[in-house]
N, C-alpha and C positions, 0 to 999 in steps of 0.2 A: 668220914664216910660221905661218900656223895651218890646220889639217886639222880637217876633223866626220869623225866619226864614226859613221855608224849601226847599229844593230843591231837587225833588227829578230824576234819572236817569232813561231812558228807553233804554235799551238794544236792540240793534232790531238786530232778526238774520235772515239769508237766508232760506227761506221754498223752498228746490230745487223742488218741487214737485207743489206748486204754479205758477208757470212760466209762463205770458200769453205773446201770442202777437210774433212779429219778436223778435231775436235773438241780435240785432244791439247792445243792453246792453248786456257788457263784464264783466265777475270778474276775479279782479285778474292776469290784466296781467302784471301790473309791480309793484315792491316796490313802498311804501310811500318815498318822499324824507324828508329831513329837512332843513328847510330856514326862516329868518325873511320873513316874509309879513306886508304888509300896509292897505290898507283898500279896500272893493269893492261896488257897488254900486246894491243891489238886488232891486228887483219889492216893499218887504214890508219895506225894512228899510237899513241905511248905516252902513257898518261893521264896525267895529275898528279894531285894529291892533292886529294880533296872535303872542305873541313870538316865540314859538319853537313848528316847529308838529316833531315828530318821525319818526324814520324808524319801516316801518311795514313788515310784511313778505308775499311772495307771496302764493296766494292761489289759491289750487285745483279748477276746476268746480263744483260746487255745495255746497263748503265746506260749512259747518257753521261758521260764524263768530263771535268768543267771545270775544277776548281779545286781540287788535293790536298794541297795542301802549305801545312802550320799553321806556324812558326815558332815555336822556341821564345822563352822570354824570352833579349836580346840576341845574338840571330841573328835578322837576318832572314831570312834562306833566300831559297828564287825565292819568288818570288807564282805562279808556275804552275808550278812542277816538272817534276809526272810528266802526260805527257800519254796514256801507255796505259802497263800493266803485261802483262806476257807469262808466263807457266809455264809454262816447259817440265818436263816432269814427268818424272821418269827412269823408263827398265821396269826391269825386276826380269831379267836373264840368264839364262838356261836352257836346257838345250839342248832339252828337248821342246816349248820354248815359240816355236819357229822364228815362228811365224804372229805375233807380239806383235813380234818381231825385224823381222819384213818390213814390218811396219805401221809402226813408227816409224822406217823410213828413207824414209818417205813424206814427200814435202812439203805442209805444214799452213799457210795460209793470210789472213790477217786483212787487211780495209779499212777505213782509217781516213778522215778528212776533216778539213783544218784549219779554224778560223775562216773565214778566205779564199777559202772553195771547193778548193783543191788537197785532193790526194788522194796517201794513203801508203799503200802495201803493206806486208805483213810476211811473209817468206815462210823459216819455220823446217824444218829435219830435220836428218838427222843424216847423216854425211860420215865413214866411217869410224871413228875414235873421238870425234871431234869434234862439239859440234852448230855448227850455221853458222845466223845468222840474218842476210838480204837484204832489205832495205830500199831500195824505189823511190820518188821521188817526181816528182809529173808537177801538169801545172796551175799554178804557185804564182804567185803576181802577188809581183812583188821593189818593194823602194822607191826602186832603180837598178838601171841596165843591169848596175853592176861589181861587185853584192850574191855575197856566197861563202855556199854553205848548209851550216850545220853540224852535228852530231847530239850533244846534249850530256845525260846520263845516268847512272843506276848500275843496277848489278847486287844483287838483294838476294835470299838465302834465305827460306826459305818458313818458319823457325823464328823470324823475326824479324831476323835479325844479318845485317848488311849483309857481303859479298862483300867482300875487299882489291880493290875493283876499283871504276874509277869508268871514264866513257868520254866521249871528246871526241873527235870527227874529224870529217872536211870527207865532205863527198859530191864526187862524179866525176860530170862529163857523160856519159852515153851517148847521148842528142842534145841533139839542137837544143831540147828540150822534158821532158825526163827526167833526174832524179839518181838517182844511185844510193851502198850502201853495203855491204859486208859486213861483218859481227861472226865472231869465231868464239873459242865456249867448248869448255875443257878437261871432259871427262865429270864429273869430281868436282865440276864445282862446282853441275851441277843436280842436283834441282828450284831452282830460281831464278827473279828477276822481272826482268826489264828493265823501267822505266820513263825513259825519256827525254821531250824537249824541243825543236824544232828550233831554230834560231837563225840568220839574214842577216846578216853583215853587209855594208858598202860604205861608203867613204870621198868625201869630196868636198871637193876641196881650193880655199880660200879667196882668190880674187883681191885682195892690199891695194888697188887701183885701185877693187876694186869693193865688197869685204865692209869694206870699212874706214872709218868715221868717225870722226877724231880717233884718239883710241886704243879706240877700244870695235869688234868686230869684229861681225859680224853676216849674215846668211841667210837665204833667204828660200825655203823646201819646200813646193814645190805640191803635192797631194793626197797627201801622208804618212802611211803607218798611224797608227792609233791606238796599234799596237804596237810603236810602233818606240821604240826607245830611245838615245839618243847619249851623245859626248862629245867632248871633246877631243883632238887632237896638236899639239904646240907647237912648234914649230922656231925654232932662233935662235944666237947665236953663243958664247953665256955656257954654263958649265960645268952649270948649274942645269937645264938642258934635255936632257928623254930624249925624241930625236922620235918613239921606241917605243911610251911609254908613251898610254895613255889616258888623259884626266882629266875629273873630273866637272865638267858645270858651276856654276858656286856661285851662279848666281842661277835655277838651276830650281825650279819648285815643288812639280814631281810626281817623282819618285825612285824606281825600283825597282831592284833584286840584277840584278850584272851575270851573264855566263856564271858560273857554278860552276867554281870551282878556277882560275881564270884571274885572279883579283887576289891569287891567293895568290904566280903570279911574279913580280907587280909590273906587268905589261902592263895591268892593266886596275883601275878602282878596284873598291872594293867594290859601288859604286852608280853606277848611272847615271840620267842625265837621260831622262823621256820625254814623246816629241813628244804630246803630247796635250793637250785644253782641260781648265784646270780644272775640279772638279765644280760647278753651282750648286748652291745652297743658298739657304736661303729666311730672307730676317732679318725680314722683315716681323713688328713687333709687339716687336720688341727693341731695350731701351735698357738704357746698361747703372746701376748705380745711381748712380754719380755722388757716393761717399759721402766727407765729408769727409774728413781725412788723419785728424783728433784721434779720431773714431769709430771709426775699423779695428779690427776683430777677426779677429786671422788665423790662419787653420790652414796650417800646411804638412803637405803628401803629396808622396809617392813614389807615380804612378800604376800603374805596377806594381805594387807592395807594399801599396796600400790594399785592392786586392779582388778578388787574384789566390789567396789560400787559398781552399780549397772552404769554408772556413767562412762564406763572405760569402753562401754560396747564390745566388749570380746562373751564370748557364748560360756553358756553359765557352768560349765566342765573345764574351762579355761581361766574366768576371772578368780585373781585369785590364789594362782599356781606360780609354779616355775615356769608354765608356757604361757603364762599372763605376762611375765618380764616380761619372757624373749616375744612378745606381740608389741609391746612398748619400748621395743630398743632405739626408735627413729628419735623418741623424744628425748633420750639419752645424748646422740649423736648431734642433735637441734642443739643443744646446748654445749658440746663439745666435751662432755665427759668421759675420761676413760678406763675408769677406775669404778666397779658398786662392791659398796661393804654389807651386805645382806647381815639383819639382825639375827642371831640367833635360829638356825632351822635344823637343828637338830630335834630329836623326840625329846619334849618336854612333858611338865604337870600342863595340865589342861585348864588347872582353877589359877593357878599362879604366875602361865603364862612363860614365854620361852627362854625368859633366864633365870630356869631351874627347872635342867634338865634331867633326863632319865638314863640317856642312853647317850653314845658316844661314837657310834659307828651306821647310823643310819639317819638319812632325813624324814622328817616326823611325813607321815600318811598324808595330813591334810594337806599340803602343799603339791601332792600326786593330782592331774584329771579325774582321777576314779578313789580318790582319797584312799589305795592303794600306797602298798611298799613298793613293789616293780612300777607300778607307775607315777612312783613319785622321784625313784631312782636314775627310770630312763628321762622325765621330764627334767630333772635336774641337769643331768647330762648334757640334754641337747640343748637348753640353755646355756650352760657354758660354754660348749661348741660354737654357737651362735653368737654369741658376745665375742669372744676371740676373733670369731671371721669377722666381728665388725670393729676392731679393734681397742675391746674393752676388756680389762683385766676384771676377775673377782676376787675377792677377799670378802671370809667369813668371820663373823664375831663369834667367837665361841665363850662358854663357859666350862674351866677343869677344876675350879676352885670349892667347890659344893654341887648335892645334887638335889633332887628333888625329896620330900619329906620320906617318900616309900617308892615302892615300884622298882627303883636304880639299885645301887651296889648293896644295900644293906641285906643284910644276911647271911653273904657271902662269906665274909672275914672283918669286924665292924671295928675289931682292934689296932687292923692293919689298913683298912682301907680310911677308916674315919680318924679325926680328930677325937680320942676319947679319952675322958681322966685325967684330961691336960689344963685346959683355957673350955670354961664353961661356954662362954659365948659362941666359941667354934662348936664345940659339939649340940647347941642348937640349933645351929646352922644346918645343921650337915653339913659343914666344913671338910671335904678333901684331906687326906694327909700326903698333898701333891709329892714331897720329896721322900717319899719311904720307896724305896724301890719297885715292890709293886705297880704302887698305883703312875709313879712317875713311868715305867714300863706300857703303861696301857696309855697314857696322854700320846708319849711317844707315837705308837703305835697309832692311834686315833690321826694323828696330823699326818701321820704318811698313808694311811687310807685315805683321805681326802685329797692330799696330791697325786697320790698313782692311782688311782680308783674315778675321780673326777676332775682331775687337773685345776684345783684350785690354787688360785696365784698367789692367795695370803691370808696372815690369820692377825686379827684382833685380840686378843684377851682379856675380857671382861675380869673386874676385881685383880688386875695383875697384882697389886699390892699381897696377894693370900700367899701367891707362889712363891713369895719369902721367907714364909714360916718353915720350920722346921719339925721335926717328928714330933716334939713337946711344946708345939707353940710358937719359940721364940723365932725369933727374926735374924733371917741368915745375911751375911753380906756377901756371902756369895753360893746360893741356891743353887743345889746341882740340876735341878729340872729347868731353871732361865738357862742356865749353861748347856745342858743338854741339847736344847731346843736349838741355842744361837751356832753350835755346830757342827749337827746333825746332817749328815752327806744330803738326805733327802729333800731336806727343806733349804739347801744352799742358796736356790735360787726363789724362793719366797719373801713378801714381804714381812717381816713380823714386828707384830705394834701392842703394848703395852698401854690398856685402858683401865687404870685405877679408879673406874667408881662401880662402886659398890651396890649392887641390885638389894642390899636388906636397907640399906639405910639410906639409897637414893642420893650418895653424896660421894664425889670422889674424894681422895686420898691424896695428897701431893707427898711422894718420897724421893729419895733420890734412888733411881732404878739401876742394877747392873746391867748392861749393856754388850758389853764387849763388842762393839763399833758396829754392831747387829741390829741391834733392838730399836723401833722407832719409840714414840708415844705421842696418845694424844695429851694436847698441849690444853691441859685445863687450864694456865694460869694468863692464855692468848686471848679464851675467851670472857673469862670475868675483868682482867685488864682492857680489853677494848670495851665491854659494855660499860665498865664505869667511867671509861673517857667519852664516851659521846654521850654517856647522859648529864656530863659536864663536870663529875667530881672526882675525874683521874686524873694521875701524875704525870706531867709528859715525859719523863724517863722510864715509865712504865706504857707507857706507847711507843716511845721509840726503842726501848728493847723487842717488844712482841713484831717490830714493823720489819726489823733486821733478822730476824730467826729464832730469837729468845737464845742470846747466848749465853745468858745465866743458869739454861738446862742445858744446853748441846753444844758447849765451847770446849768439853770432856773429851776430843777426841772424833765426833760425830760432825756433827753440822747442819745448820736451817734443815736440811733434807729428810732431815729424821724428826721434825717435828711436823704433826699432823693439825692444822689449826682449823675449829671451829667457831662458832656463834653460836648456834643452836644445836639439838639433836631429840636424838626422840626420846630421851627423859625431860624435862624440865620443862618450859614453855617454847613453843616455837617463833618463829622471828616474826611474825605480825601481832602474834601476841605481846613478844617482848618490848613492845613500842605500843601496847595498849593497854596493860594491864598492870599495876604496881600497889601493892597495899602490904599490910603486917606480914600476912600469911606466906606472902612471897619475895620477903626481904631478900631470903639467900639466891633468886633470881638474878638479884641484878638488875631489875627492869626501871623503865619509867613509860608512865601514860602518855605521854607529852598534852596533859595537863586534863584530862577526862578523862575518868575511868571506863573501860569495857566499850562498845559499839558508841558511835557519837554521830550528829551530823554536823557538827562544828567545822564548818569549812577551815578555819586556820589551823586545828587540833588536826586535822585530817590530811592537812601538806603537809604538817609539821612531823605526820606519823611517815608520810612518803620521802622526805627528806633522808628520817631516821634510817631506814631498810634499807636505804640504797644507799648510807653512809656503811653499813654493817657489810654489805656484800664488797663494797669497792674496797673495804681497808683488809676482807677477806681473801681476796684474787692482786691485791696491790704487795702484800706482807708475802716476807720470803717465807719458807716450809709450803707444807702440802695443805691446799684450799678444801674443806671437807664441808659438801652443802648438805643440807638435810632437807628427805623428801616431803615435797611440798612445799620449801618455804619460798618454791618459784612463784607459787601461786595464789598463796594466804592463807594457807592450810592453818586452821584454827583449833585446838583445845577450848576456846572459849574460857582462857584462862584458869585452865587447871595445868598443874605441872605434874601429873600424873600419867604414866606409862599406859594406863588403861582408861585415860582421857581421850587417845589419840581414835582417831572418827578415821573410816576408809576415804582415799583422796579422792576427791571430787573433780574430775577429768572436768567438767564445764566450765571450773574455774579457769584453765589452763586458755581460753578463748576470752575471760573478761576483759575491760582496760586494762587491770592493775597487772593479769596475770602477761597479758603480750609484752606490756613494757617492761615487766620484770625481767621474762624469757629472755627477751632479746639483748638487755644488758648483761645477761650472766652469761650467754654466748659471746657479747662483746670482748666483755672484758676477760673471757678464757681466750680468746682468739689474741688479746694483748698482749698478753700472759705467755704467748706461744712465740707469740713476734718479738716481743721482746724479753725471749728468754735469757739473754745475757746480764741482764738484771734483775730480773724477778723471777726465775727459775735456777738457781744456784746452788749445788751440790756443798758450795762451801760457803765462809761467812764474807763480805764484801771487805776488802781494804779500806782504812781509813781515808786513801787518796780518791776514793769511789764514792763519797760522800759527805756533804756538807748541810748542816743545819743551820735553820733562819728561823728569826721571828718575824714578826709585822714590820713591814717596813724596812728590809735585809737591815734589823737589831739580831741581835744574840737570842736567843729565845728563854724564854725565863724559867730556866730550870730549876729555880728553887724558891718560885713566887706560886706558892698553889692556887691562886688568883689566876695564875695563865693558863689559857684556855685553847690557845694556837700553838700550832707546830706547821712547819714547813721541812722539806728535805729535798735536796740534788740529787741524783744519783746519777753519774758521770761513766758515760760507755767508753772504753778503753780505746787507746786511738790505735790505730793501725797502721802500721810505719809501711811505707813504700807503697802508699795507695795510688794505684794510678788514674789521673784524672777522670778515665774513662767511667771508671767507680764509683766516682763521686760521689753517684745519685745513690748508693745506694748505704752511702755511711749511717752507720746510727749515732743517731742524737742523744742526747742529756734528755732524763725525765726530772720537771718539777713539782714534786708534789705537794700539797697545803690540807689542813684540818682544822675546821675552826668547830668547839662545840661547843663557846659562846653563847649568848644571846645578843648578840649584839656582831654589827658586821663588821670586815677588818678589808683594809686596804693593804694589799700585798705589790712589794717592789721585787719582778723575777729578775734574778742577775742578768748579766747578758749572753748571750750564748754562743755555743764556740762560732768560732768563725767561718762564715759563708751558711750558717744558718739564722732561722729565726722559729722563734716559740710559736706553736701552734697550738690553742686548748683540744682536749679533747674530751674533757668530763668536767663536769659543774654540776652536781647532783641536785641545786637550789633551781635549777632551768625546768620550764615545762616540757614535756615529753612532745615529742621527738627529739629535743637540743639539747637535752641535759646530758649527751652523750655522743659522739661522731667518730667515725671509722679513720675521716681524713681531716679531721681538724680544723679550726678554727683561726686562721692567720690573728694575730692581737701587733695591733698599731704602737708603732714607738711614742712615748709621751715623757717629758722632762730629762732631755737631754739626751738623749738617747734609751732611756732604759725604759721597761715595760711595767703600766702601774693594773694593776689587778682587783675591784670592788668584791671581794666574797661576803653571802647574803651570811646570816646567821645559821649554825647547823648546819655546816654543810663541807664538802667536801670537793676539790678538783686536780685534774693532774692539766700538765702542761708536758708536750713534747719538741724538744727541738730536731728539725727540719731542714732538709738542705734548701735553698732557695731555688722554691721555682715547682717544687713534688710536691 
């Protein structure tokens, strides 16, 4: 048996022109504050507890009141809160002051008007010790006959600090045509604001003969507000069923905050579904780039955290948002990026943060200007719009593997949708039961609402390791929902990437994933392989795999192009940290201090950390696969060494102007502009021929592949020659790149082969050079020495490439 649920809102705004009675009710003389509150005790019923009210903004005399309530970051609050605020102003007691006595036991009057045309009184004085405020309402059009009207609210001082008091209660018929309500405060607790909300709801219970198709249930709501909001009651004979509770629905698109304090007893979710048309939005003129897998340059962000400090300078409705990107896309393009992986922005838990999520078809409120669903829908929009015209691809990280503890799918069907009675660990998870048809039905479903609804170019999947499990647990080897996805007409032309770590235990998974020549991933084992070669205790077979594309994962058929490689991201420590921070707690890091722990002023510990970061980005943009930076670590963006997800601090746009952060900038532009120019070897779809490469040690020796003592590597990488070149061309043959690694302590003299003929080696990077030199667009000519050949001093730490040059360019 299945019950709707409606709820619908009433808007009530100030008719300045209504105004009866003394003047004693004030608007608008101070902001809303925000604070936990507890519960209060009104004349019709006892409140429960409000988590979070908003800051509101002060308002004019007379103004009208639409829309007061900002949410903070992960709270979405109501979308319309407070629909009038009241002050009641306390007198001052006295006995010669009889006449100020008589006046405030006068009744003081306000008319309000909802959206809808209805009409609400407010009729306040004071009752003995008590003030009493009466609220009538008359007019109101319901979205059913058996709609209940409710009055949901707080109390807040004039000093800012909200009242232990929050208010929910039903109204009472006095006719046929009229509600009503009393309130009544204790004298201590004014001057005070009321600001309330009205709320309907009504129920309409689900005929199976009639709402019923196969198993999918359904309804059909003749002239339904715009403001009405619904959800679910579920009825049924299984244990998993509370026919109490409310439940959202998981394939609505628009979402807004249910009553206040009411999903805190579990009756109601957080969000609800509402009855309203999408916004349009206008695509005309947008395609999206369409950019090879081998090309990708990707930045991930936290949309929140890219341009929510006031340092970004964008206007405080903006930092912060989806139109906080698209305001910082120049800084994108400055670095040559074409690709953002956006962290999770779907509706998540608020306390647990966005990978663990609620809902699956809508992006979460906050990230809206008006921490609205339409305005966080159309702002998402014209973000992506926006990136595309500047020729940036998006891809979202998603989560389908669990959802959040309440609010999301449970209640529905907990049998079929959760992992239950199987693998205890899964079921306290909230573990997904991704491949049972259902649920694999709505993922489906979920990724082609993002493609045809917002043109998103690609999906990530957080915990891919889950969607192998199968209905009882076990580990499938070949999961119909990885399958599903890799041939799905809709997502043909999407990227899709396989991210094995795991948001409970903070630690990815290495498996061997199915694929079917589809599936990318990111390359966990690129970045713990390179952080332990340049903190000097890698294997250089274990750097010279990760440097060619790791084809210990992707020689399966795929190729370098399907591996995603990183250094850092926004779990673990970020890359200024991981060259300053290393102790017990953060063994599985990976890091090293380079020899002080935390902030230093040790001038040699402090080259030696500049050395570090620009070894980690050059072997990041130099290694075949796809270069994945993470936001901020252009700049120095700091955890202050914690490797914790709710470590990460909003980025601080001022860094982006320091020494460290220009120098940075400017070589991760370089070397993607390298990367571009010479994508015939460092951009490769497939894995390089043995004839495209040669390895050297010190001193063109063999390199000591099985002396774990050595600490150098070198490599050739040989551009293909071009038969019938004509002279005329010459200039513009490409040359041989040589590359070297030393993460030694100690420096190494390097002998470069010689180079093909009619060119000569020119450096272009030396990461151990003081800024400006450690890096050239047009290189550096290097003078022949002992017989012809070229001898090379590399400092300790440190890292350089060499390009050959036709003579004379």
């Amino acid at each position: 048996m299945l019950i709707l649920f409606l709820l619908q809102d009433f808007m009530a705004t100030l008719s300045p022109f209504h105004t009866i009675g003394s003047h004693c009710l004030n608007l608008g003389a101070n902001e809303l504050s925000k604070s936990a509150v507890t519960s209060c005790v009104c004349k019709s019923k006892v409140g429960q507890s409000l988590q979070r009210i908003d800051v509101g903004r002060k308002l004019l005399p007379g103004e009208v009141v639409h829309n007061v309530a900002q949410s903070p970051r992960w709270s979405l609050g109501l979308r319309c809160f407070a629909a009038a605020r009241v002050s009641v102003e306390q007198a001052e007691e006295s006995v010669n002051k009889t006449s100020q006595v008589d006046e405030l036991q006068k009744q003081s009057t306000y008319l309000f008007r909802t959206e809808t045309g209805g009409q609400v009184k407010v009729f306040v004085c004071k009752r003995s010790v008590k003030y009493v405020v009466d609220i009538e309402v008359s007019s109101l059009q319901f979205s059913s006959d058996d709609s209940q009207l409710k009055l949901s609210g707080g109390l807040y001082r004039s000093n800012r600090d909200i009242i232990n008091q929050i208010i929910e209660t039903p109204f009472i018929a006095r006719s046929s045509s009229e509600l009503a309500l009393e309130l009544e405060f204790e004298a201590e607790e004014v001057p005070c604001y009321l600001s309330f909300l009205l709320k309907a709801s009504s129920r309409l219970d689900l005929d199976p003969y009639v709402n019923r198709t196969g198993d999918i249930w359904h309804a059909s709501i003749e002239g339904a507000w715009t403001s009405v909001s619904y959800g679910y009651r579920c009825k049924g004979n299984r244990d998993t069923f509370h026919a109490e509770h409310v439940l959202l629905d998981p394939y609505a698109k628009i979402i807004g905050s249910s009553i206040p304090n009411h999903h805190e007893s579990g009756l109601l979710p957080k969000h609800l579904g509402r009855l309203c048309k999408e916004p349009a939005f206008d695509w005309s003129g947008d395609l999206s780039p369409n950019i090879p897998l081998e090309q990708l340059l990707v930045y991930r962000l936290n949309v929140m955290q890219f341009t929510k400090d006031k340092s970004s300078k964008l206007p405080a409705d903006v930092a912060g948002t989806f139109s906080g990107v698209t305001e910082k896309v120049q800084h994108l393009k400055d670095l040559g990026i074409n690709a953002v992986l956006l962290e999770p922005i779907l509706t998540f838990n608020e306390q647990k943060g966005p990978y663990f999520p609620c809902h699956f078809f809508s992006p979460a409120n906050l990230y809206g200007p008006s921490n609205g669903s339409v305005s966080a829908i159309n702002s998402m929009k014209g973000m992506v719009k926006n990136l595309h015209a500047n020729g940036i691809e998006i891809f979202l990280e998603v989560v389908f593997t669990h959802t959040a503890e309440g609010g999301a799918l449970q209640g529905l069907d907990d049998l079929s949708y959760y992992h239950k009675n199987s693998v205890e660990d899964l079921e306290a998870r909230n573990a997904l039961n991704c491949n049972y048809p259902v649920v694999q039905q709505l993922i489906l479903d979920s990724l082609r609402h993002w493609v045809t609804e917002f043109h998103i170019d690609g999906f990530c999947f957080i915990n891919a390791s889950c969607l192998l499990r199968g209905v009882h647990g076990e580990r499938l080897s070949r999961p119909p929902l990885v399958e599903a996805i890799a041939f799905e007409p809709v997502l043909s032309m999407t990227k899709i990437i396989a991210d094995c770590w795991d948001p409970y235990d903070k630690m990815p998974k290495e498996i061997r994933f199915p694929h079917w020549k589809k599936w990318a991933e990111m390359n966990t084992k690129f970045c713990s392989d390179i952080r332990n070669f340049l903190r000097g205790q890698g294997a250089l077979s274990s750097l010279a795999t990760r440097l060619c594309g790791s084809g210990d994962i992707f020689s399966d058929g795929r190729g370098p192009a399907f591996s995603f490689n990183f250094i850092a991201r926004n779990f673990g420590l970020p890359l200024v940290d991981l060259v300053s921070y290393s102790n017990a707690e953060l063994a599985s890091e990976v890091s090293w201090n380079c020899g002080e722990e935390g902030p230093t002023s040790n001038t040699a510990v402090l080259e030696r950390r500049l050395k570090q970061i620009r070894n980690f980005l050059f072997v990041l943009y130099i290694s075949l696969g796809i270069p994945v930076l993470n936001m901020g670590d252009e700049c120095g963006h700091s955890s202050s060494g914690s490797p914790s997800c709710g470590s990460r601090k909003h980025l601080d746009w001022n860094n982006m102007t320091t020494g460290f952060g220009i120098q940075t900038t400017k070589f991760i532009s370089f070397l993607i502009s390298l990367r571009k120019r010479r994508s015939d070897l460092l951009q490769k779809r497939n894995f390089l021929k043995e004839e495209n490469i040669e390895w050297h040690g010190s001193n063109r020796s063999q390199p000591g592949w099985e002396d774990p003592s050595c600490k150098f590597l070198a490599m050739r990488l040989k551009a293909d020659k071009a038969e019938g070149q004509l002279r005329s061309e010459a200039s513009q043959l490409k040359g041989d790149l040589f590359i070297a690694f030393n993460a030694a302590d100690r420096a190494e003299t390097i002998i470069l082969p010689p180079p093909p003929e009619g060119m000569a080696w020119r450096q272009l990077v030396d990461t151990a050079l003081p800024y400006p030199g450690f890096f050239s667009t047009d290189g550096k000519p290097i003078l022949e020495q002992m017989m012809g050949l070229v001898a090379y001093k590399m400092k300790s730490r440190s890292c350089t490439l060499f390009e050959a040059c036709t003579d004379g360019s």
